[in-house]
LUMKOLBA-707957 format. One record per atom (N, C-alpha, C): residue number from 0; residue in one letter; atom name; x, y, z. Coordinates in pm, whole numbers, plus 50000, padded with zeros to 5 digits. Each point is the difference from the previous one (the first is absolute). Layout:
% residues N
nuro,vogu,keza,c1,c2,c3
NUM,A,CA,X,Y,Z;
...
% end
This chain:
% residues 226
nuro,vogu,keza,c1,c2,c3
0,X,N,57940,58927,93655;
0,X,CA,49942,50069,50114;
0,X,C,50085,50122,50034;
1,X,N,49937,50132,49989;
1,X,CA,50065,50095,50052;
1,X,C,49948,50055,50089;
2,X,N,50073,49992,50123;
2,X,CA,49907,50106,50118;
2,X,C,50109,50070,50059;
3,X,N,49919,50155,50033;
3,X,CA,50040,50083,50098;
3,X,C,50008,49985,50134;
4,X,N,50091,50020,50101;
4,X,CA,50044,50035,50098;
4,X,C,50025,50092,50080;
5,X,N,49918,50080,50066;
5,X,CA,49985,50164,50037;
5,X,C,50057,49994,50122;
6,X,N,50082,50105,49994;
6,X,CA,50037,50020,50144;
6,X,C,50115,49894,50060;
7,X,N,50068,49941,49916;
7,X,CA,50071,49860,50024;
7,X,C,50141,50027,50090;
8,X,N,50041,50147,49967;
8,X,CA,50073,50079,50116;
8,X,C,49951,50120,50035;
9,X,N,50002,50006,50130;
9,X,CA,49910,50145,50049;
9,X,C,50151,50130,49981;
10,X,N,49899,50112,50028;
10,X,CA,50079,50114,49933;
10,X,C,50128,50026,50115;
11,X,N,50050,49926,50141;
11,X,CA,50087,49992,49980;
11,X,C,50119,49919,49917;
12,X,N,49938,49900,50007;
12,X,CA,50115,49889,49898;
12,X,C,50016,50068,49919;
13,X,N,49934,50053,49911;
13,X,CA,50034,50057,49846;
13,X,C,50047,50123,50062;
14,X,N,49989,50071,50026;
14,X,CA,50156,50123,50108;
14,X,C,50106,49937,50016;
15,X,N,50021,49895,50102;
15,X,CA,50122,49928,49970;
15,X,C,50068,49959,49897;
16,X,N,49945,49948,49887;
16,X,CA,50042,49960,49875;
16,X,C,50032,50108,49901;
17,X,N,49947,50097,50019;
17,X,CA,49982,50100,49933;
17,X,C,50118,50102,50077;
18,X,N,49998,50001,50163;
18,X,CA,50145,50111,50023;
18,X,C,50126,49904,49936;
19,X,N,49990,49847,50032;
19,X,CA,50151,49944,49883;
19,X,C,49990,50011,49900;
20,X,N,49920,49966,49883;
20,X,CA,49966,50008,49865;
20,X,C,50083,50152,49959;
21,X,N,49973,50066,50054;
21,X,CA,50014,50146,49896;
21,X,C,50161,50030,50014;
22,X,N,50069,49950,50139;
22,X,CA,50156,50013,49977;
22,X,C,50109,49864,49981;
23,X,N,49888,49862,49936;
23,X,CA,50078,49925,49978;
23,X,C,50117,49973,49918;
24,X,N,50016,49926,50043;
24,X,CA,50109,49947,49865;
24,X,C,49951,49928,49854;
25,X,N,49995,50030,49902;
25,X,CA,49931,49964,49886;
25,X,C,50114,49911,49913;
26,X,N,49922,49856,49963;
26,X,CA,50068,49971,49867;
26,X,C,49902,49975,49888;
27,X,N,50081,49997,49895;
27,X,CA,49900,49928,49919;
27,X,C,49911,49876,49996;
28,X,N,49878,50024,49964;
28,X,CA,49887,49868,50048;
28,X,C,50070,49890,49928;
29,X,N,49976,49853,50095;
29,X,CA,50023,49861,49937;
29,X,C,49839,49994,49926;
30,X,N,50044,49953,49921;
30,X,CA,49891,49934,49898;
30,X,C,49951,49871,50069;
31,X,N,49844,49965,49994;
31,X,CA,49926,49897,50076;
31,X,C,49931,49937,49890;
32,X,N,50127,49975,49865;
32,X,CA,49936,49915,49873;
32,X,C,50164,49982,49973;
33,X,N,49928,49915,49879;
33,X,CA,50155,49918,49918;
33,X,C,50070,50128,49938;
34,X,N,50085,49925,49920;
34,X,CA,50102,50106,49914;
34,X,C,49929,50092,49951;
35,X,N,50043,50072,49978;
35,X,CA,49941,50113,49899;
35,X,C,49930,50136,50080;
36,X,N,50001,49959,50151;
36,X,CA,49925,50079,50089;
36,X,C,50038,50112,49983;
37,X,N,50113,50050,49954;
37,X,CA,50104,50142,50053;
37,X,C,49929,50045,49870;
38,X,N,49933,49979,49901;
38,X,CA,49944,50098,49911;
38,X,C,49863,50015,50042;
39,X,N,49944,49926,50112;
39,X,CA,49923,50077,49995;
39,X,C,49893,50050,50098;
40,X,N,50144,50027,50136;
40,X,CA,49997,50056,50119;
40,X,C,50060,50121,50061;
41,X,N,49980,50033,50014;
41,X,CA,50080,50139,50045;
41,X,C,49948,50101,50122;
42,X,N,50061,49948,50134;
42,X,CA,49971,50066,50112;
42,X,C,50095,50019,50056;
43,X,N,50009,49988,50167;
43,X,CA,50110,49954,50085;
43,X,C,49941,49946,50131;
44,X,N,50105,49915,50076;
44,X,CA,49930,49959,50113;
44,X,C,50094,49979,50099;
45,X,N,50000,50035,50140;
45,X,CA,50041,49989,50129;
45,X,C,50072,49822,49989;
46,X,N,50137,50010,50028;
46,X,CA,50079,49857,50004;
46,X,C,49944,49913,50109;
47,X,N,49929,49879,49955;
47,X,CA,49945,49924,50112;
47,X,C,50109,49989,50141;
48,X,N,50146,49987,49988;
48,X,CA,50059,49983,50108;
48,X,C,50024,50120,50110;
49,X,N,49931,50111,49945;
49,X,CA,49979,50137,50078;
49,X,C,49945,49942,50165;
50,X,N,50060,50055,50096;
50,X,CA,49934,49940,50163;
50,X,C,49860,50133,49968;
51,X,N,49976,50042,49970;
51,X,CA,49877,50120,50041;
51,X,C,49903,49892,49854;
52,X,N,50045,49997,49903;
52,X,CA,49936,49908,49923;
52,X,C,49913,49889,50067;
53,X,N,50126,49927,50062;
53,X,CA,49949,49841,50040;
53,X,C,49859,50076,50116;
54,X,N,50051,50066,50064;
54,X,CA,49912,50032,50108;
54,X,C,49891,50009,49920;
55,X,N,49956,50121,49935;
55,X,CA,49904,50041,49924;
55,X,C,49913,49878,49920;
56,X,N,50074,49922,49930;
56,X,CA,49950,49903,49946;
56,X,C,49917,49867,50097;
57,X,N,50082,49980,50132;
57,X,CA,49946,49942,50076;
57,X,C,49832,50045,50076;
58,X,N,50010,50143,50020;
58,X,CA,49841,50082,49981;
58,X,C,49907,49918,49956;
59,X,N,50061,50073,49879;
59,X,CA,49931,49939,49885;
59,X,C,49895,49906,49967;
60,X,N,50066,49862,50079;
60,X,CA,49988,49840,49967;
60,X,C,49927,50042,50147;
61,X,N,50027,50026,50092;
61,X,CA,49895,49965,50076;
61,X,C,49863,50046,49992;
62,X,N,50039,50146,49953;
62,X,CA,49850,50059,49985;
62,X,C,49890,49942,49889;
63,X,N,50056,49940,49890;
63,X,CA,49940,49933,49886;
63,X,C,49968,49886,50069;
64,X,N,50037,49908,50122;
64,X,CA,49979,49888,50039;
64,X,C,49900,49999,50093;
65,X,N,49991,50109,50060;
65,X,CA,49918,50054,50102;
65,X,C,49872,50005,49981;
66,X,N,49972,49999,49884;
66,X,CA,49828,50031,49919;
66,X,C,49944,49840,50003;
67,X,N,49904,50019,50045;
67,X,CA,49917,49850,49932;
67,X,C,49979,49974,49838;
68,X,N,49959,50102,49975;
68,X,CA,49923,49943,49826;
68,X,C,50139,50051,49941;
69,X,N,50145,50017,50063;
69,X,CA,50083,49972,49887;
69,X,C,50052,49859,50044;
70,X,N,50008,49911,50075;
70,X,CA,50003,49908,50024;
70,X,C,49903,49895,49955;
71,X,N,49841,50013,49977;
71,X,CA,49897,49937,49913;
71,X,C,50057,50007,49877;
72,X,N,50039,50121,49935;
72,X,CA,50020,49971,49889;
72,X,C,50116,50012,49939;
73,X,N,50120,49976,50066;
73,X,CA,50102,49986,49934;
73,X,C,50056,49863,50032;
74,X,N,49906,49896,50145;
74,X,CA,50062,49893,50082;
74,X,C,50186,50016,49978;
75,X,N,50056,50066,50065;
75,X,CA,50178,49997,49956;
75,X,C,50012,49877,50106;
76,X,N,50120,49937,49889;
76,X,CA,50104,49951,50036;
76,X,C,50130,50091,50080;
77,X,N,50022,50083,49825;
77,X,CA,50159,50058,50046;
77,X,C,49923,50112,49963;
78,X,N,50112,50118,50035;
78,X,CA,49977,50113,49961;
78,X,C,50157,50022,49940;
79,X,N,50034,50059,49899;
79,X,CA,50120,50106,49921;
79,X,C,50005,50113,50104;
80,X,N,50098,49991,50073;
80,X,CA,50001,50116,50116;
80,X,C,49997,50164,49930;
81,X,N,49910,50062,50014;
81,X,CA,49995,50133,49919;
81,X,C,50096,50098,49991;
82,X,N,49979,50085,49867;
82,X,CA,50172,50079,50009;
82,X,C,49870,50140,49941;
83,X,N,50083,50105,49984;
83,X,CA,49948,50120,49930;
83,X,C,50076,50075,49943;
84,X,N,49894,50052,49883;
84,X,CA,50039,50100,49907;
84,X,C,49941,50142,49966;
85,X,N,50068,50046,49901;
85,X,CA,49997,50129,50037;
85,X,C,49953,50024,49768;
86,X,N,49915,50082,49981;
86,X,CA,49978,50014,49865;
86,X,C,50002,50125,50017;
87,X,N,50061,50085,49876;
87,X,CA,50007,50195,50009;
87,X,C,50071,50003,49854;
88,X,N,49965,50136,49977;
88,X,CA,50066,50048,49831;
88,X,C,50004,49925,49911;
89,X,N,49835,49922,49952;
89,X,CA,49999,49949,49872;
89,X,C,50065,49833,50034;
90,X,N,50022,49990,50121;
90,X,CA,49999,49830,50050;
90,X,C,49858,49906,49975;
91,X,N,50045,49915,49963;
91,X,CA,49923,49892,49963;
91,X,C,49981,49834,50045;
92,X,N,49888,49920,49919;
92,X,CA,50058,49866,50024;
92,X,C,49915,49924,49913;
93,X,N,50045,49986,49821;
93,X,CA,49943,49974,49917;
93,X,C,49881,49861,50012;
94,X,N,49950,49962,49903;
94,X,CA,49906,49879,50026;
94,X,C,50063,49894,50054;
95,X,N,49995,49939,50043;
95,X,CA,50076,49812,50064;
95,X,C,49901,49921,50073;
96,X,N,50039,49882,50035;
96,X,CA,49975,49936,50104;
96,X,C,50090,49954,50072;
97,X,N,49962,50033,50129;
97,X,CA,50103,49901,50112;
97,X,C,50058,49859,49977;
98,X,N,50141,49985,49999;
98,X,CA,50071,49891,50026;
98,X,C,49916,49859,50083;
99,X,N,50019,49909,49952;
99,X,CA,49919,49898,50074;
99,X,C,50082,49962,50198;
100,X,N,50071,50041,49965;
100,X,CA,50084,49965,50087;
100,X,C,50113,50105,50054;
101,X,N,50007,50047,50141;
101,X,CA,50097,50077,50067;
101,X,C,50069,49952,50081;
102,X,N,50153,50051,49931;
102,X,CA,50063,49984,50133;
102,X,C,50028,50090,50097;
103,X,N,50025,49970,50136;
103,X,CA,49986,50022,50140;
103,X,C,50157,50011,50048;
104,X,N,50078,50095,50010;
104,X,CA,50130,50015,50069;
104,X,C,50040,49911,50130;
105,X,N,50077,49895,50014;
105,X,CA,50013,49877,50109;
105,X,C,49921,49921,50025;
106,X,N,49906,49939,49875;
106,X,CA,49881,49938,50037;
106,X,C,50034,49944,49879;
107,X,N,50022,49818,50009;
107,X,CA,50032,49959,49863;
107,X,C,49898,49978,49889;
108,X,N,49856,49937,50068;
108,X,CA,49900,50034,49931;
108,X,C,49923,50136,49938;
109,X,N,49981,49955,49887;
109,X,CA,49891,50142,49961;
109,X,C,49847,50012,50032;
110,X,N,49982,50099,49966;
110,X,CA,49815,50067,50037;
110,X,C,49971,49948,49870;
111,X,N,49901,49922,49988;
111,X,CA,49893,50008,49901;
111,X,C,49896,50134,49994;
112,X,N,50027,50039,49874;
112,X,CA,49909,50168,50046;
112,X,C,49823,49975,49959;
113,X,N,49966,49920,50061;
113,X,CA,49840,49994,49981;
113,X,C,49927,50175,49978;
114,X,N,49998,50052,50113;
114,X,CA,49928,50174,49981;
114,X,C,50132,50087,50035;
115,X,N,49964,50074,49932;
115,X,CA,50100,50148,50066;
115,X,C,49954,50083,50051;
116,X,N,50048,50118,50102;
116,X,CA,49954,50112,50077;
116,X,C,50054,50102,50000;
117,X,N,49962,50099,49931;
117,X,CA,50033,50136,50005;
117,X,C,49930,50086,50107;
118,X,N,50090,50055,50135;
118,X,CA,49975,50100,50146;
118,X,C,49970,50148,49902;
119,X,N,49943,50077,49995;
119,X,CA,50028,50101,49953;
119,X,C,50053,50122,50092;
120,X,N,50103,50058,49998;
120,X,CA,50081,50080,50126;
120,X,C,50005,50175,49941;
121,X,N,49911,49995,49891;
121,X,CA,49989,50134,49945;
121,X,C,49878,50081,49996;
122,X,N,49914,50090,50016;
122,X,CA,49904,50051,50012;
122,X,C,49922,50006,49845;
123,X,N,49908,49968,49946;
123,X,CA,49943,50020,49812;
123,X,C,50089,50139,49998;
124,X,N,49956,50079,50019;
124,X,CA,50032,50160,50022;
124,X,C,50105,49990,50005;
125,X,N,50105,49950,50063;
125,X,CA,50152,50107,49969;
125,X,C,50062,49928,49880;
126,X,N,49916,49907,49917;
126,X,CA,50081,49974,49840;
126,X,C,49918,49971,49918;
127,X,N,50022,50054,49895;
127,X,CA,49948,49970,49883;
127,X,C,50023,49911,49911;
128,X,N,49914,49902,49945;
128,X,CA,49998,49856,49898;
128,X,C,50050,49907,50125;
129,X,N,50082,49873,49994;
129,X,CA,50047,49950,50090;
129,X,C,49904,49862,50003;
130,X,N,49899,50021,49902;
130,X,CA,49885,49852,50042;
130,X,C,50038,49904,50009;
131,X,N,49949,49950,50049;
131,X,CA,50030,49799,50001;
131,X,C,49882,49944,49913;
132,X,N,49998,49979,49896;
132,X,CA,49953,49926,49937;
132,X,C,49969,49857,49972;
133,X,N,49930,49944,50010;
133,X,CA,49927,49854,49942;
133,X,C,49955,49991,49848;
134,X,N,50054,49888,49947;
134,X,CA,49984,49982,49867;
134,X,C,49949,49879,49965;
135,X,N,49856,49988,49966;
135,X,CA,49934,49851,50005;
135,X,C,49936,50002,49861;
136,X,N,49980,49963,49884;
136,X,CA,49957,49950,49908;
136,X,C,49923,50113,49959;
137,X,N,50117,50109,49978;
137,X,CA,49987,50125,49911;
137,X,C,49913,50105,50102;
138,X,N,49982,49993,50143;
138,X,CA,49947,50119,50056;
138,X,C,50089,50015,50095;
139,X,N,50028,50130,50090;
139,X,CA,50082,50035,50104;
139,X,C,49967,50036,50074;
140,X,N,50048,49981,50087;
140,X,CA,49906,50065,50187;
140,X,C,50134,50069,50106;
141,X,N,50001,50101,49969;
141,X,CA,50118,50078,50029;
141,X,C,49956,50076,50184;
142,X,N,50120,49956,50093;
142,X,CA,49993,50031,50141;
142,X,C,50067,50067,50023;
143,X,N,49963,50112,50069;
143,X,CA,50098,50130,50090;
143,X,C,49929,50011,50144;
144,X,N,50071,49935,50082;
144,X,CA,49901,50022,50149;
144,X,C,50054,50070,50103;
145,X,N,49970,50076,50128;
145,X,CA,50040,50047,50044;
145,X,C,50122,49920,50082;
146,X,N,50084,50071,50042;
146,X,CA,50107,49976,50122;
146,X,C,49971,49876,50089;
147,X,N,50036,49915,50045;
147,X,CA,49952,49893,50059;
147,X,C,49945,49901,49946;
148,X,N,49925,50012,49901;
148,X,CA,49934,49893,49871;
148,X,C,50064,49881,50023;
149,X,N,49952,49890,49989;
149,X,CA,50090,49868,49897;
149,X,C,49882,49995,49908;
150,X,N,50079,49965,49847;
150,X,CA,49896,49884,49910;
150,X,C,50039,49885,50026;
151,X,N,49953,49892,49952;
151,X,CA,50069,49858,49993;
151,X,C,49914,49965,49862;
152,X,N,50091,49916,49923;
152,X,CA,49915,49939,49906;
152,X,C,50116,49917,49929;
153,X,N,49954,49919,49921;
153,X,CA,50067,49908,49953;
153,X,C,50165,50002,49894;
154,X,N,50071,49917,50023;
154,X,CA,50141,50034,49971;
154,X,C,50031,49993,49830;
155,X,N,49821,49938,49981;
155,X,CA,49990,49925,49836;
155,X,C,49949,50107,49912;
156,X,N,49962,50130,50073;
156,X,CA,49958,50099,49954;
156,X,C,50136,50071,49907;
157,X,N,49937,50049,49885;
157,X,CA,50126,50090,49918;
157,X,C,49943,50123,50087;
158,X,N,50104,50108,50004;
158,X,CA,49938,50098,50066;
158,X,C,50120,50100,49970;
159,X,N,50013,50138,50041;
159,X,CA,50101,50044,49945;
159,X,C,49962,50178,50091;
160,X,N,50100,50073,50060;
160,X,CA,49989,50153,50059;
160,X,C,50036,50115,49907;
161,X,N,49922,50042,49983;
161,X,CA,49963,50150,49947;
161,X,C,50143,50110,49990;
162,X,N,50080,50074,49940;
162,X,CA,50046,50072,50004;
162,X,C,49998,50091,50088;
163,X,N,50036,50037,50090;
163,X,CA,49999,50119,50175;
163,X,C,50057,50136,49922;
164,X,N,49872,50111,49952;
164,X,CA,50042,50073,49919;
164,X,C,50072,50151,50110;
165,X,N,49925,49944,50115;
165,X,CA,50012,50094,50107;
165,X,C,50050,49973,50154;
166,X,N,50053,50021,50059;
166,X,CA,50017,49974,50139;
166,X,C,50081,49833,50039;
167,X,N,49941,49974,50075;
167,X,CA,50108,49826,50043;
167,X,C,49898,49935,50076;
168,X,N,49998,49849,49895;
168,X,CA,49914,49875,50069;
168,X,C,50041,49922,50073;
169,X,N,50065,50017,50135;
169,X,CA,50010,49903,50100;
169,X,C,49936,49863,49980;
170,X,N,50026,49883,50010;
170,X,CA,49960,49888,50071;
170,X,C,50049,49891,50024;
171,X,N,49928,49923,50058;
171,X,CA,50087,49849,50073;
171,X,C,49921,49879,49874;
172,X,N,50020,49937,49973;
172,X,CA,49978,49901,49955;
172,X,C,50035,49850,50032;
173,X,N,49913,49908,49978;
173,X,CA,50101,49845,50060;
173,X,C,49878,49944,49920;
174,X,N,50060,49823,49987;
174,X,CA,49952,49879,49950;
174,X,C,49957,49861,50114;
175,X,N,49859,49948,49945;
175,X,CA,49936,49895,50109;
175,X,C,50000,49872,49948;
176,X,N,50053,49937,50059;
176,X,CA,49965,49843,49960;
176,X,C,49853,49959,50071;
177,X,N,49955,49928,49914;
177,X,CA,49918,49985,50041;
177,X,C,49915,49842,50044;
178,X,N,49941,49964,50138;
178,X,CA,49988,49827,49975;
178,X,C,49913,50002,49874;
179,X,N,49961,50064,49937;
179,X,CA,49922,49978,49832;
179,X,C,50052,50055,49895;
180,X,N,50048,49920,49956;
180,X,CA,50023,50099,49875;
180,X,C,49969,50044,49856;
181,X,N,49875,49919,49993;
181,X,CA,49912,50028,49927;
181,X,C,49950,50147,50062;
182,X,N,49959,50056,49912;
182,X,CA,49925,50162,50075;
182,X,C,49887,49992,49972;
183,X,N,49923,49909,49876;
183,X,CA,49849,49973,50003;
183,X,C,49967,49995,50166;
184,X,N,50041,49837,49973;
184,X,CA,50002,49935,50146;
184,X,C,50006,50113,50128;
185,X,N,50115,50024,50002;
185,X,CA,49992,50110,50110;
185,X,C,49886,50081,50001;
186,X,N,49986,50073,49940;
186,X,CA,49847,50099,49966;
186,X,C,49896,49924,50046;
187,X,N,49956,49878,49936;
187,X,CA,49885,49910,50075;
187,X,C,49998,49985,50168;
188,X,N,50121,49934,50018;
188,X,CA,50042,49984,50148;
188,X,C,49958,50184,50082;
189,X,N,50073,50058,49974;
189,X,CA,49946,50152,50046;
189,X,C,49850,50024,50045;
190,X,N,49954,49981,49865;
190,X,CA,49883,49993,50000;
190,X,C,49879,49954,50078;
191,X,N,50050,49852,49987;
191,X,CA,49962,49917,50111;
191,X,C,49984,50008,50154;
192,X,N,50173,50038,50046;
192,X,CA,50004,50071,50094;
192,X,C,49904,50069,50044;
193,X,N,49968,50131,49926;
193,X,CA,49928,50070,50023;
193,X,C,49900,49978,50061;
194,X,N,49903,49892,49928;
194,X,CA,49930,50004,49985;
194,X,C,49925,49859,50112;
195,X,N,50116,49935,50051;
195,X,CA,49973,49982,50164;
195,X,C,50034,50049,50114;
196,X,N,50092,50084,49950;
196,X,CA,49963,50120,50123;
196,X,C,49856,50114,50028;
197,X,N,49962,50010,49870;
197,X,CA,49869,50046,50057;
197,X,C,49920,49947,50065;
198,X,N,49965,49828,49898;
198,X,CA,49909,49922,50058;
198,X,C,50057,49982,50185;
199,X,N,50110,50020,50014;
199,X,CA,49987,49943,50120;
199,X,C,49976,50108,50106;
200,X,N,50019,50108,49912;
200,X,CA,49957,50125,50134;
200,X,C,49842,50009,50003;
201,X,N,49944,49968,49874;
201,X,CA,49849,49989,49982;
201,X,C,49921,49893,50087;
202,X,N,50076,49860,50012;
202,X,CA,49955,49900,50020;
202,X,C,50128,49965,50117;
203,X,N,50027,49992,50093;
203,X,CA,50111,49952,50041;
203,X,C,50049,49850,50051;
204,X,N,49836,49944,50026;
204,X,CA,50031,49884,50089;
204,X,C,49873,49909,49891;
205,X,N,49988,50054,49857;
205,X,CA,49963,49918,49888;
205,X,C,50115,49898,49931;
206,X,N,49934,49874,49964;
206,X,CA,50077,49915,49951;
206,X,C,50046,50008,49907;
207,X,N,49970,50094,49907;
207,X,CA,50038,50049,49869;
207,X,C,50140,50010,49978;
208,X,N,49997,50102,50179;
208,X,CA,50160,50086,49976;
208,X,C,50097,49905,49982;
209,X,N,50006,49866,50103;
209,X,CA,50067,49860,49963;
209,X,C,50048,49968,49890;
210,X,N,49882,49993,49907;
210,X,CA,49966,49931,49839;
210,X,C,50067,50089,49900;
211,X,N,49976,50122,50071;
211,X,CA,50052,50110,49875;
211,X,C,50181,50010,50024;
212,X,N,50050,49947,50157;
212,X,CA,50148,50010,50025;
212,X,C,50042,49892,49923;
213,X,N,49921,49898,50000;
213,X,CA,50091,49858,49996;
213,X,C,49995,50034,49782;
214,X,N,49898,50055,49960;
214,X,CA,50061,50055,49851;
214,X,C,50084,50038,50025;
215,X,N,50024,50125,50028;
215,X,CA,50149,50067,49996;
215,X,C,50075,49918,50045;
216,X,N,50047,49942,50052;
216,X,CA,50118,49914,50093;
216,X,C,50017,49863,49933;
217,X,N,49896,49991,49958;
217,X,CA,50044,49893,49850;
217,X,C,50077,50064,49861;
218,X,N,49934,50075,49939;
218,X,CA,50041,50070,49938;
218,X,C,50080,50025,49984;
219,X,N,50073,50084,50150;
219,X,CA,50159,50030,50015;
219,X,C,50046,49902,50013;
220,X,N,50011,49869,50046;
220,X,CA,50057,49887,49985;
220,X,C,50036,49924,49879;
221,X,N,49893,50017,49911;
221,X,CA,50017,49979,49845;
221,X,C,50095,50084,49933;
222,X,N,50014,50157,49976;
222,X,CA,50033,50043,49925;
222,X,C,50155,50087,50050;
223,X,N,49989,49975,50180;
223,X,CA,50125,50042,50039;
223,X,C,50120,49921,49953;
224,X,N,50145,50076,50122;
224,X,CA,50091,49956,50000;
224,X,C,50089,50034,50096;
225,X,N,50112,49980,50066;
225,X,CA,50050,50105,50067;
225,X,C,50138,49956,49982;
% end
């Protein structure tokens, strides 16, 4: 399941992120896969223990939490508290998939990374290449969205960013646990969702809407966890 998120910070947040972003402090990106990552990543990113960081990142998590249908369809547990990066001059972030598992600075448990979320904090227009790509059984579905954007989509996805032949790709990124972690499953459940919330704005005080909750709520009972 991949869905867009418009508008997920309004154009002040992304001003804020964007007046720190451009005079931060930069290191080299941690890799969010096993060994071998450092061949075939190459960005930089704002040190999570930064105080304008933590702030920023805390945004972040609320504004992504704040949405209903990212909550339908991501049901979180945890969230990977978000950090950001910065792609420019032929920066990259070859094919991979996400690590099954993150760790969290003073938090002894890890994130299971069910979906991931890329904020986009850069305008299409001020860089060139920079895509986010999806790689599913030989076709690609490559994303550049405006400033404020989130995608979310699954952590099982290979996927891989475009070369930034021009200008600088700001963004925040973070990882969701999820009570499902199947992503079929999840997708159905979404779905479902959906699809008694209409009935019930259609029908409100029909017995259906009941019949059609107590699916879902079984469902999630079956295939959750927390």
């Amino acid at each position: 399941m991949l869905l867009r998120f418009p508008a997920t910070l309004d154009r002040n947040q992304v001003a804020r992120c964007r007046q720190f972003l451009e005079t931060a402090p930069w290191a080299p990106g941690d890799p969010a896969l096993g060994p071998g990552a450092g061949k075939v990543k190459n960005n930089v990113q704002v040190p999570e223990d930064h105080p304008t960081s933590r702030e920023l990142s805390e945004m972040v998590t609320r504004a992504a939490m704040a949405q209903m249908r990212f909550q339908m369809a991501a049901l979180p547990i945890r969230l990977r508290p978000p950090q950001f990066s910065r792609y420019g001059g032929g920066q990259f972030y070859d094919t991979h998939v996400d690590s099954a598992f993150m760790s969290v600075k003073g938090v002894a448990a890890p994130v299971r990374a069910d979906l991931s979320a890329t904020v986009f904090l850069s305008e299409p227009q001020d860089y060139d290449g920079g895509e986010l790509t999806l790689e599913d059984h030989g076709s690609a579905q490559s994303i550049k969205l405006p400033a404020g954007d989130m995608v979310l989509y699954p952590s099982t996805a290979l996927h891989h960013v475009a070369p930034v032949t021009r200008g600088n790709r700001f963004v925040a990124f973070f990882w969701v646990q999820s009570m499902v972690r199947d992503d079929a499953q999840r997708t159905m459940l979404f779905d479902l969702d959906l699809c008694v919330r209409k009935v019930m704005t259609a029908m409100p005080n029909d017995v259906v809407v009941a019949e059609l909750t107590s699916v879902y709520e079984n469902l999630l009972r079956r295939w959750g966890d927390s």
